[in-house]
C-alpha positions as CSV (number, residue, x, y, z in Angstrom):
1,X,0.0,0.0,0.0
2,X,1.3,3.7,-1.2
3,X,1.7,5.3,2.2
4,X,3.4,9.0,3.2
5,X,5.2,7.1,6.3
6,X,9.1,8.4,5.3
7,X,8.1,12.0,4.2
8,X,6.5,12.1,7.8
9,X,8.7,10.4,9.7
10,X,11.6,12.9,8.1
11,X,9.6,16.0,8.9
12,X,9.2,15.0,12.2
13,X,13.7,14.5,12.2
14,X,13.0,10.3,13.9
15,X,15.0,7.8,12.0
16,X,13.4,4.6,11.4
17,X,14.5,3.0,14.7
18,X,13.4,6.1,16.4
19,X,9.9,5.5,15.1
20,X,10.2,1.7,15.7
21,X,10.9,2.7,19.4
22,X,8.4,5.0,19.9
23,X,5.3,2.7,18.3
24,X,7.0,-0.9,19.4
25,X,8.2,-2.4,16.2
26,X,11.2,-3.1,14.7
27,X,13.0,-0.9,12.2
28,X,12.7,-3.6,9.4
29,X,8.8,-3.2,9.5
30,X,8.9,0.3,9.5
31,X,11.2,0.0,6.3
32,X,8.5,-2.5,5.2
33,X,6.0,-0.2,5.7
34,X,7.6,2.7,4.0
35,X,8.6,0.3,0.7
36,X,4.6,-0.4,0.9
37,X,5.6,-4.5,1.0
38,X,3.7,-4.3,5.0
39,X,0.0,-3.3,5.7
40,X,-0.1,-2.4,9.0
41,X,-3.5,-2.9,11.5
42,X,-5.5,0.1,12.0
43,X,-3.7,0.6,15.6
44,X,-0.5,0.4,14.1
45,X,-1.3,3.1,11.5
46,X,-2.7,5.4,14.1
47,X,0.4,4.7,16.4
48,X,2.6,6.2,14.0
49,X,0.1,9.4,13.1
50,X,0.6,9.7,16.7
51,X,4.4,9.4,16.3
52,X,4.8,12.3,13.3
53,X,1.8,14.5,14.6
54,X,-0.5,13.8,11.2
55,X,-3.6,12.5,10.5
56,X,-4.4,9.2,9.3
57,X,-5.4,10.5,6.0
58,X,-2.6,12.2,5.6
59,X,-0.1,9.0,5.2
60,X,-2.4,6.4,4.5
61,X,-5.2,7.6,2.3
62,X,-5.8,5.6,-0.7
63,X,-7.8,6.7,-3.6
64,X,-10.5,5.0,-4.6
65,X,-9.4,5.2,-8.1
66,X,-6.2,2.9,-6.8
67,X,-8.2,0.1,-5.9
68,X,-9.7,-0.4,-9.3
């Protein structure tokens, strides 16, 4: 899934273990995550709008044109 996890997570100055720390993962899912190869659970996504102060739709937000 096409997320905005690295631009936000850079704003924000956290590497990618900083983040992991922060939310309880490890740094390989957050790559995951950013490379869009891991979905993460609706908690997981909040945890890390919580993390780089944005809203959900603001890093995860799919089109519905993108589904089709």
């Amino acid at each position: 899934m096409k997320n905005q996890v690295k631009l936000a997570r850079v704003k924000v100055d956290l590497t990618q273990q900083q983040l992991a720390d922060i939310v309880g993962i490890t740094r390989q899912t957050v790559s995951l995550i950013e490379k869009g190869k891991y979905n993460p659970s609706l908690k997981l996504c909040l945890q890390i709008c919580y993390a780089v102060n944005a809203k959900l739709d603001e890093i995860f937000w799919i089109e519905k044109e993108d589904f089709e």
